[in-house]
C-alpha positions as CSV (number, residue, x, y, z in Angstrom):
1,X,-59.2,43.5,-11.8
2,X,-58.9,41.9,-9.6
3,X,-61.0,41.0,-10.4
4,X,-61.1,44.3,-11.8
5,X,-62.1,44.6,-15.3
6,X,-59.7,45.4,-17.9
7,X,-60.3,48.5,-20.2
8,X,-58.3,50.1,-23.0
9,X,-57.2,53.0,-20.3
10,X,-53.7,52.3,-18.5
11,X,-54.9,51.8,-15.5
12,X,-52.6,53.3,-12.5
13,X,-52.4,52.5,-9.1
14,X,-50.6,53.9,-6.1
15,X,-47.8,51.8,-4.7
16,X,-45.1,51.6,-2.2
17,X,-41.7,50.4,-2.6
18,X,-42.1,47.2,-1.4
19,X,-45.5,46.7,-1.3
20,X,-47.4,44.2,1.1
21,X,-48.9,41.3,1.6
22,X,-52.7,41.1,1.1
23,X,-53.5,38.5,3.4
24,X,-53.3,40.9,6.1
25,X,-56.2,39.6,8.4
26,X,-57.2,40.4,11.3
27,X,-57.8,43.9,12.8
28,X,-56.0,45.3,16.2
29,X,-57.8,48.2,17.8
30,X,-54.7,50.6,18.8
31,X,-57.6,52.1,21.3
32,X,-57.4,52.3,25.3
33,X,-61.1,51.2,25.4
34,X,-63.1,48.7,24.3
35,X,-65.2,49.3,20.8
36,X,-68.2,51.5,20.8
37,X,-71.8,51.0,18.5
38,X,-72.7,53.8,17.0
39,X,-71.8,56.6,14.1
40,X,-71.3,56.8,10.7
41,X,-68.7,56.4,8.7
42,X,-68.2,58.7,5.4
43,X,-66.1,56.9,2.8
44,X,-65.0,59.0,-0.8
45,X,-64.5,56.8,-3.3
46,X,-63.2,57.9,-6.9
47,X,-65.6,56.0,-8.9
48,X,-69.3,54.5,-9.6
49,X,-69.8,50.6,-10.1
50,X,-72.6,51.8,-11.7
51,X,-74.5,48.6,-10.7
52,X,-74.4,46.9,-7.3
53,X,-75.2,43.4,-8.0
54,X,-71.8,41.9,-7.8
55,X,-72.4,39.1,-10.5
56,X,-73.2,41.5,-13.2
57,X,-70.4,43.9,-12.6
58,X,-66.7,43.6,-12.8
59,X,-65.6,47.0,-10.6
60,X,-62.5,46.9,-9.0
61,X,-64.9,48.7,-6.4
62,X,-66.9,46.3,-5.5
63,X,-63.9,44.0,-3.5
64,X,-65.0,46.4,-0.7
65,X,-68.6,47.3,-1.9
66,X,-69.2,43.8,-1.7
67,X,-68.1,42.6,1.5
68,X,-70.2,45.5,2.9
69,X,-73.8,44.1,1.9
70,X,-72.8,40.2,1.1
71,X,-71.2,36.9,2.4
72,X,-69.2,34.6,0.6
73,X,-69.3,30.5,0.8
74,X,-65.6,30.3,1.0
75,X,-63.1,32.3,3.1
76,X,-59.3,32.5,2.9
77,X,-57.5,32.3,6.0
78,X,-54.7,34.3,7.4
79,X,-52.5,31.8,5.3
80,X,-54.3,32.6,2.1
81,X,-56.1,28.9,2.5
82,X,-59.6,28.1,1.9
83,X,-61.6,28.5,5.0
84,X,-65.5,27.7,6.3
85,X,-67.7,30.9,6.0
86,X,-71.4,30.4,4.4
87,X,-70.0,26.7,3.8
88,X,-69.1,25.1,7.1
89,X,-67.2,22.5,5.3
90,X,-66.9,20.6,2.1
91,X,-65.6,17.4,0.5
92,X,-64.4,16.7,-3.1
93,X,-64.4,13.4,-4.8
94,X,-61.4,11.8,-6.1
95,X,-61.3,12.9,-9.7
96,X,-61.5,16.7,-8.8
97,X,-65.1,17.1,-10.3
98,X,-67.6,17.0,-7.3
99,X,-67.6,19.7,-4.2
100,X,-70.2,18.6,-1.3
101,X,-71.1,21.8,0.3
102,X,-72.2,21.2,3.9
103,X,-73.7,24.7,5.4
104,X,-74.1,27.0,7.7
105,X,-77.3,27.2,9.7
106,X,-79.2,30.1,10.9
107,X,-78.0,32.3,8.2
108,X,-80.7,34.3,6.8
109,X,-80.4,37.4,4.0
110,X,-81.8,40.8,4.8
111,X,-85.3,40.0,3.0
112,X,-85.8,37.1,5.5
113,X,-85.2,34.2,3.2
114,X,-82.9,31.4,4.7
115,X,-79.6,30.5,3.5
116,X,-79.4,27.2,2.4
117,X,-78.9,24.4,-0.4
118,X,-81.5,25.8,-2.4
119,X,-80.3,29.7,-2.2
120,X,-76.9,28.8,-3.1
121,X,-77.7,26.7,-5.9
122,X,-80.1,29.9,-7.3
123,X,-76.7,31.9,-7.2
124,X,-74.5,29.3,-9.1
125,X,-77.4,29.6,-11.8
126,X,-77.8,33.2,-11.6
127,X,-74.0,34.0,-12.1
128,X,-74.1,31.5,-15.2
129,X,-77.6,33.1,-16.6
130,X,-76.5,34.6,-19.8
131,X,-79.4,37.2,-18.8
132,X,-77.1,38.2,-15.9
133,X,-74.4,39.9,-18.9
134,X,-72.0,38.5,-16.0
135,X,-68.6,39.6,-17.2
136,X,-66.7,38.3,-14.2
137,X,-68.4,35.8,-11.9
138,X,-69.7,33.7,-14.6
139,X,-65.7,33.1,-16.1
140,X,-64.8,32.4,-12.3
141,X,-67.2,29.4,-12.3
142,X,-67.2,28.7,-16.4
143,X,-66.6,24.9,-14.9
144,X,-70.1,24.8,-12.8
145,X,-72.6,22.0,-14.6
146,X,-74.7,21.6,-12.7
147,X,-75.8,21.2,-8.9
148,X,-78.0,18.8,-6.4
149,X,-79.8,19.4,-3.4
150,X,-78.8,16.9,-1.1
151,X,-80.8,18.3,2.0
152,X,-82.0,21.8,3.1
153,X,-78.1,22.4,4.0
154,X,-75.8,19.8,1.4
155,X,-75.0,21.0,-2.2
156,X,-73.5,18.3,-4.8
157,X,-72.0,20.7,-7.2
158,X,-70.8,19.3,-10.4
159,X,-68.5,20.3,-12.4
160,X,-66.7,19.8,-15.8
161,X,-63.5,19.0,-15.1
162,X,-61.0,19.2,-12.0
163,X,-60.5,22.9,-11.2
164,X,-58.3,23.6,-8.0
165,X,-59.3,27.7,-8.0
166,X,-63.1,26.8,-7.2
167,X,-62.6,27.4,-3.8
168,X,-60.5,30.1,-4.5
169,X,-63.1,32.2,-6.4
170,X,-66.2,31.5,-4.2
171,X,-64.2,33.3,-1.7
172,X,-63.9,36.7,-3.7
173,X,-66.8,39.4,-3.4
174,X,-67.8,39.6,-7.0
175,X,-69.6,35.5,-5.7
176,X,-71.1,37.3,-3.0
177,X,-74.5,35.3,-2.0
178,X,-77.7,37.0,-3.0
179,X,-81.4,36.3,-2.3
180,X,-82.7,33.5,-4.1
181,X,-86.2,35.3,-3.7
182,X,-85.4,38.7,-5.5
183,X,-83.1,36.9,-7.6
184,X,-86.5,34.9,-9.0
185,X,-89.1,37.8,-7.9
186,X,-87.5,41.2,-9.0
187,X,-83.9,40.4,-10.5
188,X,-84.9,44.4,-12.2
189,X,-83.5,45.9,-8.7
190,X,-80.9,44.2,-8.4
191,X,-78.4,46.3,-9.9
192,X,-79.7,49.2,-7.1
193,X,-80.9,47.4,-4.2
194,X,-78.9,44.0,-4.1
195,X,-79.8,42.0,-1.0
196,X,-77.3,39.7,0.8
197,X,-76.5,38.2,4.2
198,X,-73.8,41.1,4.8
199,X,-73.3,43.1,7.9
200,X,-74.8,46.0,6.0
201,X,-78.1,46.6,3.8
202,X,-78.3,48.7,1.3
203,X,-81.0,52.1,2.2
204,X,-80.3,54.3,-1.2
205,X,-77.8,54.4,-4.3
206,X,-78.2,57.6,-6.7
207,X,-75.8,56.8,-9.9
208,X,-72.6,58.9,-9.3
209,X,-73.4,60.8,-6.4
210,X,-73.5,58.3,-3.5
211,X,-74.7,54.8,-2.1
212,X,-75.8,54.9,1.7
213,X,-75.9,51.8,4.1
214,X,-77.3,51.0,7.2
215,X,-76.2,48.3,10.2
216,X,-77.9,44.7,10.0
217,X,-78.7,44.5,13.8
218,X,-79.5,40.2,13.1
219,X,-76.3,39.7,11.6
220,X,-73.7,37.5,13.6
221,X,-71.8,34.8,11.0
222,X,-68.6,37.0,10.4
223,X,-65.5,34.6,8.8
224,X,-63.1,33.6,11.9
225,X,-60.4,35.7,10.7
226,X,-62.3,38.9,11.5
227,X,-62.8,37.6,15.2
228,X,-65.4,39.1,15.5
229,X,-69.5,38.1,17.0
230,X,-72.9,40.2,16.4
231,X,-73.6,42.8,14.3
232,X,-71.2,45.4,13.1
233,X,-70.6,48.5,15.2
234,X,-71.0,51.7,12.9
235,X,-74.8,52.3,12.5
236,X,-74.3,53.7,8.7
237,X,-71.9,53.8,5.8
238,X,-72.1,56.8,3.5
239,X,-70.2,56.4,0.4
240,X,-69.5,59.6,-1.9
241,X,-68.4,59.1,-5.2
242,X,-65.7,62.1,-5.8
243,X,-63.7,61.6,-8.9
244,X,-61.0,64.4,-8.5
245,X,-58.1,62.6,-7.0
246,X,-56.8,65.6,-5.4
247,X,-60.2,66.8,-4.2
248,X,-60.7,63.6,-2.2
249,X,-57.3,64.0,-0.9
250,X,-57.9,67.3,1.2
251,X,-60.8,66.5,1.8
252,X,-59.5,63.9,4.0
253,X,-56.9,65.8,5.6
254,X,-59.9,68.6,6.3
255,X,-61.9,65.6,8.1
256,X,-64.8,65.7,5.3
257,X,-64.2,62.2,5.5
258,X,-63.4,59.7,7.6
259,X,-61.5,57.2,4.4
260,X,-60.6,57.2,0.6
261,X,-59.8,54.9,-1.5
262,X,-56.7,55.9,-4.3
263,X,-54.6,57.9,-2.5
264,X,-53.1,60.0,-5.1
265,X,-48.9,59.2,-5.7
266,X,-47.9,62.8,-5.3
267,X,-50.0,63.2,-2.1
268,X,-48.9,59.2,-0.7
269,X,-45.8,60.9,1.5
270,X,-47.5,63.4,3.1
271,X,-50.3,60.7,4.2
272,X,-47.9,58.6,5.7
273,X,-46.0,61.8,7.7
274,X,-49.6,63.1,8.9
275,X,-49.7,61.7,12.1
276,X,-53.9,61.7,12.1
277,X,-53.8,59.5,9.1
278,X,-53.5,56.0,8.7
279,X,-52.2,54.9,5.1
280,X,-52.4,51.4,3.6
281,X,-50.7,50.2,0.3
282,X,-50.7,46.5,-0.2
283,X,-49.6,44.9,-3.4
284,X,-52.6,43.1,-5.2
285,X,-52.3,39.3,-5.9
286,X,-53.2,38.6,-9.7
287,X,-51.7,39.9,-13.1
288,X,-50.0,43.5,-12.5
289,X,-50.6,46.5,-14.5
290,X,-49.5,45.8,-17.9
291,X,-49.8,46.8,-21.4
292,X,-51.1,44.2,-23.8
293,X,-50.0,43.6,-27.4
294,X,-52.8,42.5,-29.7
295,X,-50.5,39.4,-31.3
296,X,-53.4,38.4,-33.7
297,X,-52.4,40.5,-36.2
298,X,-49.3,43.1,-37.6
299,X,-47.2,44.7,-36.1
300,X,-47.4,42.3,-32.4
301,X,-47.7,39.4,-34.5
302,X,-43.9,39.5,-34.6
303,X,-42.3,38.2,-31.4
304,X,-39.9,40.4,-32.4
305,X,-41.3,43.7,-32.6
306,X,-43.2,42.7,-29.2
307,X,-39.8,42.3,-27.7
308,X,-38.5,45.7,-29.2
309,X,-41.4,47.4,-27.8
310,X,-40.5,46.4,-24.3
311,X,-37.1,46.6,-24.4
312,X,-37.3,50.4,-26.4
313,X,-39.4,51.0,-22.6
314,X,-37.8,52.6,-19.6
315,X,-40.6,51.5,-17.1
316,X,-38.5,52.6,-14.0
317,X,-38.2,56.0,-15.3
318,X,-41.7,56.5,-16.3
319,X,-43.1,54.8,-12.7
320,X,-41.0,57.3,-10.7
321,X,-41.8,60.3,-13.1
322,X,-45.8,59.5,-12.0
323,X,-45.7,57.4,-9.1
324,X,-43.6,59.4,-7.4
325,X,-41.5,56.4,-5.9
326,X,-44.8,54.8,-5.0
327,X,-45.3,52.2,-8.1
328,X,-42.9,49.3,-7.9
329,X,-41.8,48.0,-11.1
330,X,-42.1,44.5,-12.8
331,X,-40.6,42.8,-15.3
332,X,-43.0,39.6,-15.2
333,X,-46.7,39.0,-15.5
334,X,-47.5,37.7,-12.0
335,X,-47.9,39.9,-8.8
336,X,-45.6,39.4,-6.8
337,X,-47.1,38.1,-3.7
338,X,-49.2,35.5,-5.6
339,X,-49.2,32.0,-4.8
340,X,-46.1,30.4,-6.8
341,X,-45.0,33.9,-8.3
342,X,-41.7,32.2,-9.1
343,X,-39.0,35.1,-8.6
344,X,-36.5,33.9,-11.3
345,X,-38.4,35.1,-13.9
346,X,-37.4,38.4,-12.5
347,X,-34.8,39.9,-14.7
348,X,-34.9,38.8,-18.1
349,X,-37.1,41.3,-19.7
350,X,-35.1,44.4,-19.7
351,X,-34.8,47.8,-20.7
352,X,-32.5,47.7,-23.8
353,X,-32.6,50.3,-26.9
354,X,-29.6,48.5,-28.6
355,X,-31.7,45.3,-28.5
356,X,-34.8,47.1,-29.2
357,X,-32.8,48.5,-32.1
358,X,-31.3,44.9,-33.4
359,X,-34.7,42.8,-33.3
360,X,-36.4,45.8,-35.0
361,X,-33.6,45.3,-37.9
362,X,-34.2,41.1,-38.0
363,X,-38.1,41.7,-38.2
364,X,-37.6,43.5,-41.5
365,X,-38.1,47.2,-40.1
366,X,-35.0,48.7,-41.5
367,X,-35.9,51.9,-43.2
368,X,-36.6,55.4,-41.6
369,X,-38.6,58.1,-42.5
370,X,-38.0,61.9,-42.8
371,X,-40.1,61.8,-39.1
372,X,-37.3,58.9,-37.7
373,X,-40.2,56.0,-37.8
374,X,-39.4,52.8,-38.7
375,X,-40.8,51.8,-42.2
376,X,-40.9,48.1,-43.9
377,X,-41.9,47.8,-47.5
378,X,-42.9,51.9,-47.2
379,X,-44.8,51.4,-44.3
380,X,-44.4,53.2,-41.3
381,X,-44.2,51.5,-37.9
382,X,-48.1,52.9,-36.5
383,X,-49.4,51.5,-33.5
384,X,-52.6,53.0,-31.8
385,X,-53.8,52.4,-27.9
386,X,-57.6,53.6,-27.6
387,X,-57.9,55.0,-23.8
388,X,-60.4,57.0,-22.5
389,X,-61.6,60.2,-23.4
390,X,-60.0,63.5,-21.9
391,X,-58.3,67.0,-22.0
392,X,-55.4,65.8,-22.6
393,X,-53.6,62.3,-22.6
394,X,-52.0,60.8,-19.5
395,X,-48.3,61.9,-18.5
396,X,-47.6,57.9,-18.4
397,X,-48.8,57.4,-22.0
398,X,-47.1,60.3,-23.7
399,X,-44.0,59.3,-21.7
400,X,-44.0,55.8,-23.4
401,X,-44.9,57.3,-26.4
402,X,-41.7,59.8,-26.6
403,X,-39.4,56.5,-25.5
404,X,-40.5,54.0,-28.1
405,X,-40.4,56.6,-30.8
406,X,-36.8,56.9,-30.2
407,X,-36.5,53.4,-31.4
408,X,-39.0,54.1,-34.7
409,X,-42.7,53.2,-33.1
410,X,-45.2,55.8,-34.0
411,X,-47.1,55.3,-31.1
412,X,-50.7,56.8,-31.9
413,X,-52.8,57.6,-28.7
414,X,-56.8,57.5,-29.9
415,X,-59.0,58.9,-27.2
416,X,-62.4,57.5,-27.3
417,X,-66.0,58.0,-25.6
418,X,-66.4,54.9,-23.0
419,X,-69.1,53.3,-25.3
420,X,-66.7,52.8,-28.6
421,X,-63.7,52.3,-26.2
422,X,-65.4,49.4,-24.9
423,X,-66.8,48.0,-28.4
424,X,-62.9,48.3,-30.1
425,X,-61.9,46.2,-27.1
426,X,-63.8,43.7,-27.1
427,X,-63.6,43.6,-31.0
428,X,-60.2,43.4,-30.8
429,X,-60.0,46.2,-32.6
430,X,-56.7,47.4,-31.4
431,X,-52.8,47.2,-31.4
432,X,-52.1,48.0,-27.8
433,X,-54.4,47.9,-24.5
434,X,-54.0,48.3,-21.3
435,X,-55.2,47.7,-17.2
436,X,-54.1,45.1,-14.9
437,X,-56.0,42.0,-13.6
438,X,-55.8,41.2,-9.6
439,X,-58.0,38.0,-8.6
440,X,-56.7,35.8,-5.2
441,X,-55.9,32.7,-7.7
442,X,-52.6,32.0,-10.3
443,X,-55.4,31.0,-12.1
444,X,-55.0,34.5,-13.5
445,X,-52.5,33.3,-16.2
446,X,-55.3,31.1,-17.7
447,X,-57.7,34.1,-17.7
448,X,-55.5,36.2,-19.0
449,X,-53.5,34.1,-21.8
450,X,-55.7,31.0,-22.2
451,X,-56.4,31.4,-26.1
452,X,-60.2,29.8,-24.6
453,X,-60.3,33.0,-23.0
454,X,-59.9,35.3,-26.3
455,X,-63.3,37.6,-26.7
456,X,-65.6,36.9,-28.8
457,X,-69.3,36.9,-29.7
458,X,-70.3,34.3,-27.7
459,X,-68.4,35.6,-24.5
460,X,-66.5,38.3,-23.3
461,X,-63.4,37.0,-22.5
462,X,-60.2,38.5,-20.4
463,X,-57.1,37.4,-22.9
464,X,-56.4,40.6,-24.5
465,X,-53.5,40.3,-25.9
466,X,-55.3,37.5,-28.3
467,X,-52.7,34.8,-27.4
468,X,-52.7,31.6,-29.2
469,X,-49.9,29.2,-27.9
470,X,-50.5,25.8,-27.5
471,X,-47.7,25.0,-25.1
472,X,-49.0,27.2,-22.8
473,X,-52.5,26.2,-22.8
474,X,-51.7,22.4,-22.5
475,X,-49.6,23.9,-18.9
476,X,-52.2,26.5,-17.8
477,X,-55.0,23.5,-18.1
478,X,-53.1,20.8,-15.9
479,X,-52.2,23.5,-13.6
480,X,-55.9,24.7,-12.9
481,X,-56.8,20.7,-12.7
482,X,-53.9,20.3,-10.1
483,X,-54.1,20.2,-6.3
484,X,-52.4,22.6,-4.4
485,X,-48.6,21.4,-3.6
486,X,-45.5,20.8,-5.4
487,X,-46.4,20.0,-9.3
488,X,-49.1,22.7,-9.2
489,X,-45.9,25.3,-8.6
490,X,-44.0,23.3,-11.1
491,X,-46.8,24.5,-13.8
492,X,-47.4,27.9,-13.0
493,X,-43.4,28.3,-12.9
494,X,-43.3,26.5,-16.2
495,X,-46.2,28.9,-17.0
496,X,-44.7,31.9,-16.4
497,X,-41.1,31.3,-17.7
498,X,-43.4,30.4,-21.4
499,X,-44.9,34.1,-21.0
500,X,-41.4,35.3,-21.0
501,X,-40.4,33.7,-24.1
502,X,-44.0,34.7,-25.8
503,X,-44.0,38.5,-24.5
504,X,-47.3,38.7,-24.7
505,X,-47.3,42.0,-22.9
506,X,-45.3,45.0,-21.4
507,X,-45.4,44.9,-17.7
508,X,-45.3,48.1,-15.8
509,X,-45.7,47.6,-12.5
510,X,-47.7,46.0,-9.0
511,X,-51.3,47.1,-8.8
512,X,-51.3,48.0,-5.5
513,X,-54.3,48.7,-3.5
514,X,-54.1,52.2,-1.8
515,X,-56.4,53.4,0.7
516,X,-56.1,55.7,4.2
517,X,-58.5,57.1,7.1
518,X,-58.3,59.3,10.2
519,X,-56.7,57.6,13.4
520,X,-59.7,57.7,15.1
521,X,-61.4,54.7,13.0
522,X,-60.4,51.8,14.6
523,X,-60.5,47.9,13.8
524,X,-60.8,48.6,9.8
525,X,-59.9,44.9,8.8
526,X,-58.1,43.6,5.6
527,X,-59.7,41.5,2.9
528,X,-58.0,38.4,3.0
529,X,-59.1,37.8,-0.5
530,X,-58.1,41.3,-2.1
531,X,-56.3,44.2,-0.2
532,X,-59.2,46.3,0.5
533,X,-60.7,47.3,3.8
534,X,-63.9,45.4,5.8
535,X,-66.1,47.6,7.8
536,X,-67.1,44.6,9.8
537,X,-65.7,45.2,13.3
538,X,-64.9,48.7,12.4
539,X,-65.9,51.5,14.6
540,X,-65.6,55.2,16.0
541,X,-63.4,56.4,18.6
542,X,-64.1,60.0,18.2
């Protein structure tokens, strides 16, 4: 989510023990030499964006993807603070609602067009466009109004009401600036050839197969944090999209290529014991991965049952049966290295069949059937999770399915083609889905549980679970309206203590961010808005 978009698949990923911190920043060569131009790098990725304009996508792929061809207005620091990049400063009225965007000269995109006022007001608008299907950047700025051109290089932006993550978002790579002239002139290739004022341009993408870039030899406005002047080192990027988790595995070791992304759990320890290899696993800020009740209608509209659920749940026992030691577990819906995670919530959702067993019996589900499933009023306790279509259901979803039918669910799991996955979902046509969500704001619990933010036919919102709780929204709005300090922690620990009491969801575990490459590719930087690598100063010591 992280921002990755949530789908009805459980969505897994690889994770250490104790994680990390994803404001890693910047990179430290490990060479005897200075850093050489030249080479190309050969990335396998396991999976297609299918579209490479960030605004109209919500891949989890294109945190990286992203930074390769695009710049951002914002940065985060080292300290996970917002930070001059395309914007070398700003100023905000009093009441929260208007940003004064002073930028950066001499920035140009790849087509020639200058960056300025103008460009980045085209953007705002373009992410907003309800032609652009945006499914992601459009929610990140739902508060944008409107904008004035000051000068060539000052943007009033306007918006609807105080909102502290504005900064926040603009730094992530899904707001990556695009040219305002194909953005007015041929927004039809957009999805194949995006142009940006990146490091990289983009030289061919063929669906599924790969996406090939080459060096920007102009380009010399990197974000501090990289340290880092002039254009990037590595002449190309060649991405290969290679599904097969294990295939992309030795093919690393074999020196096919040079990086992967989703190291696979049962092949983690050998990448960290291979002394050629180099293996990152940093903990995702944002909502971890989770499954999501539907509480708009029976069974989850019961507090009860939703409790019983997660309680009737051994996560730790599932997370080491397929993580392999490498998915660390939670018991609370925030990551845990997210700005004012509040750790006390840690402990009070718990695996429990007695208690599983007790709220079942207050919520009326007292009978049993010649099958041991719960019935109430002769109806059996059925609950279905759609996921994605395949020979055989995951080893994660048949394990939860085995350990809440010993309390009486009937967990049904309905494998489904992408297209009518995608429709149930956002019909709400469920009783259980799942994914995580990983953005570099707490403005995640609004996204996430905000009833504003329940899909519908107007727009496809990210609160799966349905959740209608007024309480909670009257917190998660002053929180978003609040500056960063003190009462904005109170909130979101206010916040996330509610969520506990509302069990909107079971939480599994951090969505970490896996990757690893070959020793010999130096200065691969950190993303200090998601954990994912930056290419950047990167280069070849081969």
């Amino acid at each position: 989510m992280t921002a990755v978009a949530v789908s009805a698949v459980l969505v897994l990923a690889t994770a250490c023990g104790a994680g990390g911190d994803s404001r890693a920043a910047s990179p430290t060569t490990g060479a005897s030499r200075a850093p050489v131009a030249g080479g190309t790098l050969r990335f396998s990725v396991s999976g297609d964006p299918l579209c490479l304009d960030g605004h109209a996508i919500s891949s989890g792929l294109n945190q990286f993807l992203g930074r390769i061809i695009t710049d951002t207005v914002t940065t985060l620091d080292r300290r996970g603070r917002p930070a001059p990049y395309l914007a070398e400063s700003w100023d905000i009225s009093p009441d929260g609602t208007t940003y004064t965007f002073h930028l950066r000269k001499g920035v140009t995109f790849s087509d020639g067009t200058p960056w300025n006022a103008e460009a980045f007001q085209v953007n705002l608008e373009h992410m907003r466009d309800p032609a652009t299907k945006s499914p992601l950047a459009a929610a990140y700025i739902a508060p944008y109004e409107s904008s004035r051109i000051i000068d060539e290089y000052t943007l009033e932006v306007h918006l609807a009401y105080p909102y502290t993550p504005f900064l926040y978002v603009l730094a992530q790579a899904w707001l990556g600036m695009e040219s305002p002239k194909q953005i007015r002139e041929a927004p039809e290739t957009m999805c194949d050839k995006p142009i940006g004022t990146g490091p990289f341009v983009v030289e061919s993408y063929a669906r599924n197969q790969r996406i090939t870039y080459v060096r920007r030899d102009d380009y010399n406005w990197a974000p501090s944090w990289l340290k880092h002047k002039g254009p990037a080192y590595l002449d190309r990027i060649e991405v290969t999209i290679v599904p097969e988790a294990l295939i992309r595995y030795q093919s690393l070791v074999s020196g096919q290529y040079d990086i992967t992304d989703l190291v696979p759990p049962q092949n983690a320890a050998a990448v960290e014991a291979n002394p050629n290899l180099v293996f990152k696993n940093l903990t995702r800020p944002g909502h971890p991965n989770a499954v999501w009740f539907n509480t708009s209608r029976p069974p989850f509209d019961d507090v009860r049952v939703r409790r019983a659920f997660v309680a009737a749940t051994d996560v730790a026992a599932i997370a080491q049966s397929v993580g392999f030691g490498y998915y660390p577990v939670k018991d609370n819906y925030l990551a845990s290295n997210s700005k004012y995670y509040d750790p006390t919530t840690e402990g009070v959702l718990r695996y429990d069949p007695a208690l599983a067993n007790r709220l079942l019996d207050e919520a009326g589900w007292t009978g049993r059937d010649s099958a041991g499933y719960r019935t109430k009023n002769g109806r059996r306790l059925t609950v279905e999770l759609p996921t994605n279509e395949s020979a055989t259901p995951s080893p994660q979803l048949v394990q939860l399915q085995g350990q809440v039918k010993k309390v009486g669910f009937e967990l049904k799991i309905v494998q489904l083609p992408p297209a009518q996955l995608t429709e149930r979902r956002y019909s709400g046509d469920y009783d259980l889905t799942s994914g995580y969500w990983h953005t570099n704001t707490t403005d995640v619990l609004y996204i996430r549980y905000h009833s504003s933010e329940i899909p519908s036919a107007e727009r496809i919102g990210q609160n799966a679970s349905y959740l209608r709780d007024a309480e909670l929204d009257a917190i998660l709005e002053k929180a978003r309206a609040t500056p960063d300090g003190p009462e904005a922690a109170a909130l979101y620990s206010r916040a996330q203590h509610r969520l506990l009491e509302l069990v909107p969801a079971l939480p599994l575990w951090e969505a970490n961010a896996q990757w690893a490459y070959h020793t010999y590719v130096k200065d691969i930087a950190v993303d200090t808005s998601h954990p994912q690598p930056v290419f950047t100063a990167a280069w070849l010591d081969k």
